[in-house]
N, C-alpha and C positions, 0 to 999 in steps of 0.2 A: 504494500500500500504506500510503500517510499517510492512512490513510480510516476512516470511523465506520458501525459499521454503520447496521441500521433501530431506528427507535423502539420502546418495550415500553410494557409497563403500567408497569413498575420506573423510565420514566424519562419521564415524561409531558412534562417540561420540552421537550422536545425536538417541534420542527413538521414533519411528513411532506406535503412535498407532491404533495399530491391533485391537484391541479389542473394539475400538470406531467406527470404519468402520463396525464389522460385527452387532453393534448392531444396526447402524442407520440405515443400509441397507434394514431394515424393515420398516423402520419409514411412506415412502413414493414409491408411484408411478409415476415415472416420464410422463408427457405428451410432426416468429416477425413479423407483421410485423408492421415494425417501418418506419417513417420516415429518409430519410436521411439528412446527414448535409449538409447545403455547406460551402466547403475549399475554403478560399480564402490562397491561397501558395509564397511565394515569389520567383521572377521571375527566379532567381537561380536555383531553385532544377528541375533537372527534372529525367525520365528515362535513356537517357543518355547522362551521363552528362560523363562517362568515355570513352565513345563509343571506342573514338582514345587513349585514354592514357593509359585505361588500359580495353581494350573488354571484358574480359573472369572474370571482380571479381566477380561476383555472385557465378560463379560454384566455384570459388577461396575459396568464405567465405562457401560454400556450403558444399566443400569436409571436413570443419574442422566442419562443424557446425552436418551433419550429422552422423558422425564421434562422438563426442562428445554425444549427444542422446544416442548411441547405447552403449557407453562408462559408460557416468555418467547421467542418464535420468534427475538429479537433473537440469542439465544446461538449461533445457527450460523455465522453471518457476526465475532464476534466471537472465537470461539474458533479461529475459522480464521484473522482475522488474528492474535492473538497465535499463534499458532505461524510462520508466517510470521517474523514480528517476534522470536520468539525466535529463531528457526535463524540468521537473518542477522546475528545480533548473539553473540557467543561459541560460537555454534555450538548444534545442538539439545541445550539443556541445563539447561531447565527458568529461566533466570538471569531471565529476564523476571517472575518468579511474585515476585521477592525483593521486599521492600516496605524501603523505606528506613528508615536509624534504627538503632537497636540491633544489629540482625540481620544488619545490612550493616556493621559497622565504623563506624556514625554517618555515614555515606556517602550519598551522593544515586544513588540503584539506577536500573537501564536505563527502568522501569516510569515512573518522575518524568520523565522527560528530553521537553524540548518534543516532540518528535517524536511520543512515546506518550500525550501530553496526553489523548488522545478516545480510547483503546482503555476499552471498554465495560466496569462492573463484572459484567455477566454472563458474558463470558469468564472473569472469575477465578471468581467466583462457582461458574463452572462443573467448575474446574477443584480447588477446594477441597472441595466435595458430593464429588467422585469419588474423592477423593486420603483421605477421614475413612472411604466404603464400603469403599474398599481397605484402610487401616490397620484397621479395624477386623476383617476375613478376616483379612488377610496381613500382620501387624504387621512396619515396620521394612523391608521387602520392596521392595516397588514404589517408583521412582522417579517423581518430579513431570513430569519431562520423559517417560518415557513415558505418564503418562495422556494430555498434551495430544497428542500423536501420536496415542494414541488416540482421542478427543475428538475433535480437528479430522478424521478420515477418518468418525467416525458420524455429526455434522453435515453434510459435505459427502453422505451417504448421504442421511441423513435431509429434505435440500433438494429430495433429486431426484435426486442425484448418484451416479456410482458407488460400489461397493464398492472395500475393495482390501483385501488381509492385512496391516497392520503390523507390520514389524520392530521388536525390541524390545532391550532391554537397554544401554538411554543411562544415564549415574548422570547427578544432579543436578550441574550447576556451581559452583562459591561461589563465583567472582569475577562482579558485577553491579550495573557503573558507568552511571552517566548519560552521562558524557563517549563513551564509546565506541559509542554510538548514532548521531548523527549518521551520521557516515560510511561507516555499514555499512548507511543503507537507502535505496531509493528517496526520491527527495521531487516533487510533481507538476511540478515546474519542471524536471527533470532530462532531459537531450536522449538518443537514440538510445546514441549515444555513453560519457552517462554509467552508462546500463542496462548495457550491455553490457560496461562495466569491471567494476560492481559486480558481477554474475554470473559475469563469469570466472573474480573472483578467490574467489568462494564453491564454484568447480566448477564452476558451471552455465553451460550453453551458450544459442545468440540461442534455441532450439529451445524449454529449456528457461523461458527468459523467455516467450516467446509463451504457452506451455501453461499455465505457473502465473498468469499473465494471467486468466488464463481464471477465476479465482477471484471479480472481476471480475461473475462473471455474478448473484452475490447481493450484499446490502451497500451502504451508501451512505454518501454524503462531504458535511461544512460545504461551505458556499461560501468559505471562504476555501482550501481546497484547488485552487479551479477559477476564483476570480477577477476574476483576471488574463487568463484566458483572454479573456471575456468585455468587456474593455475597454481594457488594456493588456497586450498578449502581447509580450512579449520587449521591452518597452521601448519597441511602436511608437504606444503610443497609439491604438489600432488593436486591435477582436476578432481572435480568430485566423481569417485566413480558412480553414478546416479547419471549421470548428464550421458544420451546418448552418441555416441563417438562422432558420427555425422553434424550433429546439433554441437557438439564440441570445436570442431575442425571447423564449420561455418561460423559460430560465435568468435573464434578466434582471430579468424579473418576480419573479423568486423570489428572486434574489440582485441588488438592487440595488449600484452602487457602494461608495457609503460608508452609513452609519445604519441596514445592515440587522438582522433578526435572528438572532444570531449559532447560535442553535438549530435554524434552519433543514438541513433535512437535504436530499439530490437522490440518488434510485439511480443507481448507476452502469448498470443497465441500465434502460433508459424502457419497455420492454415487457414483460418478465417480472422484475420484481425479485426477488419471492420464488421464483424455482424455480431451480434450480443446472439450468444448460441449456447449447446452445451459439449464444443468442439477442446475448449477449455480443460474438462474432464478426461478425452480419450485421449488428448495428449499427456497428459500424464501416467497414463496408463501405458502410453507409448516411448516413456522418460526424454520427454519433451516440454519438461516445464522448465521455463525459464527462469524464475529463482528458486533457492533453493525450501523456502518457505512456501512454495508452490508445491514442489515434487515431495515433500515431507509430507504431503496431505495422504499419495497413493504410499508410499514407504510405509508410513506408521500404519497399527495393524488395526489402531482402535478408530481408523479415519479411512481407511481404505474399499471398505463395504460399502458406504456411501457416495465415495466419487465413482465406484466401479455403474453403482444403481445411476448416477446422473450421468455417467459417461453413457448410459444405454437408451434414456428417458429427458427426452427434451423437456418435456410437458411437465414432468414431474420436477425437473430441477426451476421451472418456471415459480411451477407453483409455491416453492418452498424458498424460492428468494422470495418471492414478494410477500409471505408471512415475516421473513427475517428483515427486511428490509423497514415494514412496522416497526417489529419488535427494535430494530435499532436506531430509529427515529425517536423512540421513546425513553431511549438514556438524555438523565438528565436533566427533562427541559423543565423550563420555567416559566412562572406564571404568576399576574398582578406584578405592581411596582416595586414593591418589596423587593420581589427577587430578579427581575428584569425590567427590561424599555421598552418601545416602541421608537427604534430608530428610522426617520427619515430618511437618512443619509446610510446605507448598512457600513458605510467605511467610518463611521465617527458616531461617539456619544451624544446622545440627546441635550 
């Protein structure tokens, strides 16, 4: 989830390799059903929650959102991981959108902190068009942290992906530190172990790690996210033996040791990057996951029955993101003034 999406016209700096797609495209033949979670939600959020104050923001965040896709396709994968990136860090509550400086107390905000270094300006981009449609309907109204809930579920549609109804009614947060990043998010080095603390203690279960995994299926990461894999894993001086030899010799190519360039981008899935699918799963099954927090999903023995059912079952792996996808919208949030705002502005304090 320390990952960058794909390149745009908006960001031409950036290198797509072409030549790693056509080779892995060979690699494999693609072929859930999973359990669901159950969400326990707080009594706050519902469907509508804007009903009277503001009826029509769906199609509101809709028109910008699909609009945008068509625009800079980069925005799908980006605004899905800032929401990600938000919920796990203070909880779904907009704090990711704060931009540092004045607005933050002269403070260095979540959005600066190395971790978020590479989250795409199209993600905010996207998430600012939507938030001026809305003020400009429903002045004062709508919170920051619900557009991006909205947002990241019409991107994930708009991929390929399912639908799902968004619960609503999060206020913005106004505490939105850098320091507090780190240790509320994945990092690609992080073992079985360190996943599964982080998720416990956000609510979420191994279930629901494997399913939002599954986000995974569009999007793409530097090579400095992945390495290490490729030459030194864990300190052995040694690739990971995990990483398929093909998938190794092509990542190496793309991502040299040392002097390479740093622009370079790798999808996380090699066979269907741009389609929100469950191609994500057989590739791992086919030790073609790109980090190594990826491929620990089919390795580990207490996670592997579940990618193998989604690697089999589109439908089903559908279905069980967009229960998790709730349930992960619901870490968190906040609600009345007490505990949050209603920013106009999502980059600055009320």
């Amino acid at each position: 989830m320390s990952t960058a999406p794909p390149p745009s016209s908006s960001s031409s700096s950036s290198v797509f390799v072409t030549g790693l797609l056509i080779l892995l495209l060979v690699l494999r033949s693609s072929n859930c059903s999973a359990a669901s979670t159950t969400v326990s939600r707080p009594r706050q959020l519902s469907t509508d929650y804007y009903a009277k104050s503001c009826p029509h923001l769906e199609q509101l965040v809709g028109s910008v959102t699909s609009q945008q896709f068509k625009e800079a396709p980069v925005s799908a994968p980006a605004t899905i991981r800032l929401f990600f990136h938000d919920c796990f860090v203070e909880g779904c509550d907009g704090s990711i959108l704060i931009a540092s400086g004045a607005g933050n107390g002269g403070g260095k905000a979540e959005r600066d902190a190395e971790e978020n270094k590479d989250l795409a300006a199209e993600g905010f981009d996207t998430i600012q068009k939507a938030k001026a449609v809305a003020e400009s309907n429903c002045p004062g109204v709508v919170s920051c942290a619900d557009i991006l809930a909205i947002a990241a579920r019409d991107f994930v549609h708009l991929a390929g992906g399912p639908y799902y109804e968004v619960k609503k009614g999060r206020w913005d947060g106004n505490i939105s530190m850098a320091s507090r990043v780190s240790s509320n998010l994945p990092h690609p080095n992080s073992t079985m172990a360190d996943l599964l603390n982080l998720f416990s203690s956000k609510g979420l279960s191994i279930d629901d790690l494997i399913v939002l995994s599954g986000a995974h299926s569009i999007g793409f990461a530097h090579c400095a996210h992945f390495l290490s894999r490729l030459y030194n894993f864990r300190g052995t001086k040694s690739p990971d033996p995990a990483v398929d030899p093909r998938l190794l010799k092509a990542l190496r190519m793309s991502c040299p040791e040392s002097g390479g360039n740093p622009d370079v981008l790798v999808p996380f899935d090699v066979t269907t990057p741009f389609s929100f699918d469950n191609a994500y799963y057989s590739n791992l099954e086919d030790n073609l996951g790109l980090l190594a927090t990826d491929q620990a999903l089919f390795l580990d023995q207490r996670s592997r029955a579940l990618v193998q059912a989604f690697a089999k079952d589109k439908h089903q792996f559908f279905q069980a993101f967009s229960v998790a996808m709730d349930k992960m919208g619901s870490i968190g949030v906040k609600s009345g003034r007490l505990h949050g705002e209603m920013r106009r502005d999502c980059s600055m304090h009320t």
